[in-house]
Backbone as a ProteinNet text record, in pm:
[ID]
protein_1_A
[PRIMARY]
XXXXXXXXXXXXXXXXXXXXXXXXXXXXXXXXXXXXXXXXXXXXXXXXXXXXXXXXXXXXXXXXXXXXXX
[TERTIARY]
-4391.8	-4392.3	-4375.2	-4447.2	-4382.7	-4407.9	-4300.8	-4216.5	-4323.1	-4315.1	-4423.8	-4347.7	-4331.8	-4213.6	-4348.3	-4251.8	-4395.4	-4295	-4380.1	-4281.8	-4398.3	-4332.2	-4390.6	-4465.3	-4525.1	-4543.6	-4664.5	-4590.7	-4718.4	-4781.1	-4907.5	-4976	-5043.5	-5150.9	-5224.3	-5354.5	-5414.4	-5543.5	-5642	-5683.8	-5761.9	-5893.6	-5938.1	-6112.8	-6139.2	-6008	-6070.4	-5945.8	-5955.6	-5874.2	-5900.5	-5985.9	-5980.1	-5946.3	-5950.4	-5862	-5719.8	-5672.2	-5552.5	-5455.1	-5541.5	-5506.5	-5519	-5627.4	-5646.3	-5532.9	-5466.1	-5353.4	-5184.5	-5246.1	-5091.2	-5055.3	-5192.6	-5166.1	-5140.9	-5204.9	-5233.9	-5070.5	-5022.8	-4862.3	-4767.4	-4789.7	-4680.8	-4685.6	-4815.8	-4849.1	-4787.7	-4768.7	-4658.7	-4533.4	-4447.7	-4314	-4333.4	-4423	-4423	-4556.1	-4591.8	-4665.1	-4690.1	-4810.2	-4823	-4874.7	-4935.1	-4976.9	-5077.5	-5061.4	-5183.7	-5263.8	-5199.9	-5294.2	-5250.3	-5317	-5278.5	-5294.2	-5255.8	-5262.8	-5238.1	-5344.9	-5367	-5283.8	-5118.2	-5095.7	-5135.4	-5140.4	-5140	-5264.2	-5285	-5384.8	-5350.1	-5356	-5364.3	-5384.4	-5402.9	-5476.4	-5416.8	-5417.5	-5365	-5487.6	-5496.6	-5580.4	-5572.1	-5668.5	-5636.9	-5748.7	-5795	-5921.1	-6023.7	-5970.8	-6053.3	-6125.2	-6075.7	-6106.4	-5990.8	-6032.2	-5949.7	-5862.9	-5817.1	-5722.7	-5632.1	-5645.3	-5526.4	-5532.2	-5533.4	-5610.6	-5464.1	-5375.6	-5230.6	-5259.7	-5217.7	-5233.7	-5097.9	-5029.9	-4893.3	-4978.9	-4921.9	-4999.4	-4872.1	-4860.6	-4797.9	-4838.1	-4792.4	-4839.6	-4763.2	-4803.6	-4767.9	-4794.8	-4671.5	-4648.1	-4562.6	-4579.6	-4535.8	-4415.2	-4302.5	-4172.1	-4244.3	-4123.7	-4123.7	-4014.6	-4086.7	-4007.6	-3885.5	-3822.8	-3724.2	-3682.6	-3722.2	-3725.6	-3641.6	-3551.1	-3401.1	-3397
8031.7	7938	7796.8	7663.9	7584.7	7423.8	7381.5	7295.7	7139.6	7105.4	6975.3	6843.8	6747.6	6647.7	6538.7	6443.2	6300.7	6236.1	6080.9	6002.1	5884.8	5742.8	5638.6	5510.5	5487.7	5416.8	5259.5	5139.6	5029	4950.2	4948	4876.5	4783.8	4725.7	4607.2	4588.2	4462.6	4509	4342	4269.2	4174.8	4213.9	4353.1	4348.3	4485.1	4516.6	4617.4	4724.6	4804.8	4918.7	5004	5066.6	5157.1	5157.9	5047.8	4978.8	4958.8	4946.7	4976.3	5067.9	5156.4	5319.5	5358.3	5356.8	5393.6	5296	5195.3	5110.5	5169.1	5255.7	5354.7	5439.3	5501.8	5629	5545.2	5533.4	5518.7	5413.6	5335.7	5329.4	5441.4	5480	5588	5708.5	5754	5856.5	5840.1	5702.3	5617.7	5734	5739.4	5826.1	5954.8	5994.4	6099.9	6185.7	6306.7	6391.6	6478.6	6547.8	6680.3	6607.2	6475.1	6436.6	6468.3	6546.1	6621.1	6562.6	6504.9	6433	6247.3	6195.9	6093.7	6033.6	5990.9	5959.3	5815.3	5774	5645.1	5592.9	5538.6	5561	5366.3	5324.3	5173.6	5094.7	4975	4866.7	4725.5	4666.8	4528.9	4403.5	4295.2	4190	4041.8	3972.1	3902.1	3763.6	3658.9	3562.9	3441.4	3401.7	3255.9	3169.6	3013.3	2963.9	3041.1	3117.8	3201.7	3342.5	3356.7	3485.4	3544.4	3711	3811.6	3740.3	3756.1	3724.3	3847.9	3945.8	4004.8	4160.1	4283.2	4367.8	4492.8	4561.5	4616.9	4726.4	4861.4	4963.8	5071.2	5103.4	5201.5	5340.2	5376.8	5535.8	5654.5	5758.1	5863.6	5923.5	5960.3	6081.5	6171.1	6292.4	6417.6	6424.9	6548.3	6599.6	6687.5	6767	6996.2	6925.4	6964.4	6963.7	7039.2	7017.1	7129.8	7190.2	7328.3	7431.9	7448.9	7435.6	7500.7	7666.9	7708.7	7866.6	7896.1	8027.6	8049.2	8169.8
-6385.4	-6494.3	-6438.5	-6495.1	-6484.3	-6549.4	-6494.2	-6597.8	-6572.5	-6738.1	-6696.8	-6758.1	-6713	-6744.1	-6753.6	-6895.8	-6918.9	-6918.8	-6854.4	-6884.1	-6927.6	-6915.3	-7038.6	-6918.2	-6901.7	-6805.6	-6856.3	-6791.7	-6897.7	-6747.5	-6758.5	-6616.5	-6676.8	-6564.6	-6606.8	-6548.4	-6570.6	-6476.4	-6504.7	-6423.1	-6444.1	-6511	-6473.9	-6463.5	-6625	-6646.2	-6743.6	-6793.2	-6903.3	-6953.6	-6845	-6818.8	-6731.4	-6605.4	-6542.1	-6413	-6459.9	-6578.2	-6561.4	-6635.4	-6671.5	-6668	-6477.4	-6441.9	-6273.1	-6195.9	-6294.6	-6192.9	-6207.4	-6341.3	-6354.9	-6289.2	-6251.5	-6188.3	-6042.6	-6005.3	-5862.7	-5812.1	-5901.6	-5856.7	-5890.2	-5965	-6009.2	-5947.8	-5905.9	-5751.7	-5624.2	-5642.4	-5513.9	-5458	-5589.4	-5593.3	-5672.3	-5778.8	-5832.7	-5769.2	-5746.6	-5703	-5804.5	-5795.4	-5912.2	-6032.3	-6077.5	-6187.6	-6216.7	-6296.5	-6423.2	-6546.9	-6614.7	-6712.4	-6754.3	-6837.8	-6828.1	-7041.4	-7069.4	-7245.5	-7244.8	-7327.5	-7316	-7484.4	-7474.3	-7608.8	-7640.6	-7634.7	-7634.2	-7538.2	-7639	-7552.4	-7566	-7501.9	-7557	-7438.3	-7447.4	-7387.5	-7382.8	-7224.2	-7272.4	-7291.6	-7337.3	-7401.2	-7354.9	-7260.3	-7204.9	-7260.2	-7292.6	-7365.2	-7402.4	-7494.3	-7538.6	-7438.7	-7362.3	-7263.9	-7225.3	-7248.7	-7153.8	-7064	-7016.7	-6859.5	-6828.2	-6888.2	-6815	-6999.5	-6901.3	-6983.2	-6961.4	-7064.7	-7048.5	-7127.2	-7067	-7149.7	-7097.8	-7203.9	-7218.1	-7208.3	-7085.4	-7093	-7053.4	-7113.4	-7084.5	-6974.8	-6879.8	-6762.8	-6750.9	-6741.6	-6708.3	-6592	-6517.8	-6408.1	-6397.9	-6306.8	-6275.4	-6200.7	-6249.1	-6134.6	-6067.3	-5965.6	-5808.2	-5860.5	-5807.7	-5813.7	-5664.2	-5674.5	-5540.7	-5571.1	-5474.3	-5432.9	-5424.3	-5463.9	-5429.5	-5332.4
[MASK]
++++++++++++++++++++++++++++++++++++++++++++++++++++++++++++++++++++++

């Protein structure tokens, strides 16, 4: 059996949403291992003369504890 733990995680990204969904994972892979899915719960943008500048999305990720063997 095993155990799948989410936690809440918010990134960012100059060039796009999907660069910074791919900027969540790819820091949070840093220290956590075993990440399985990813949920995109939030979006939003930040707005400089009238353009994008800066693109933020709150995403949930899942990940399998480790099991330790007894």
């Amino acid at each position: 059996m095993s155990i799948v733990k989410v936690i809440e995680v918010m990134a960012n990204s100059t060039k796009n949403w999907e660069d910074a969904a791919q900027n969540a994972v790819k820091h949070a892979g840093e220290t956590i291992h075993n990440i399985r899915s990813l949920w995109i719960e939030d979006q939003s943008a930040v707005i400089h003369n009238n353009k994008i500048t800066e693109y933020r999305v709150t995403v949930k990720l899942s990940f399998e504890i480790d099991r330790i063997e007894k």
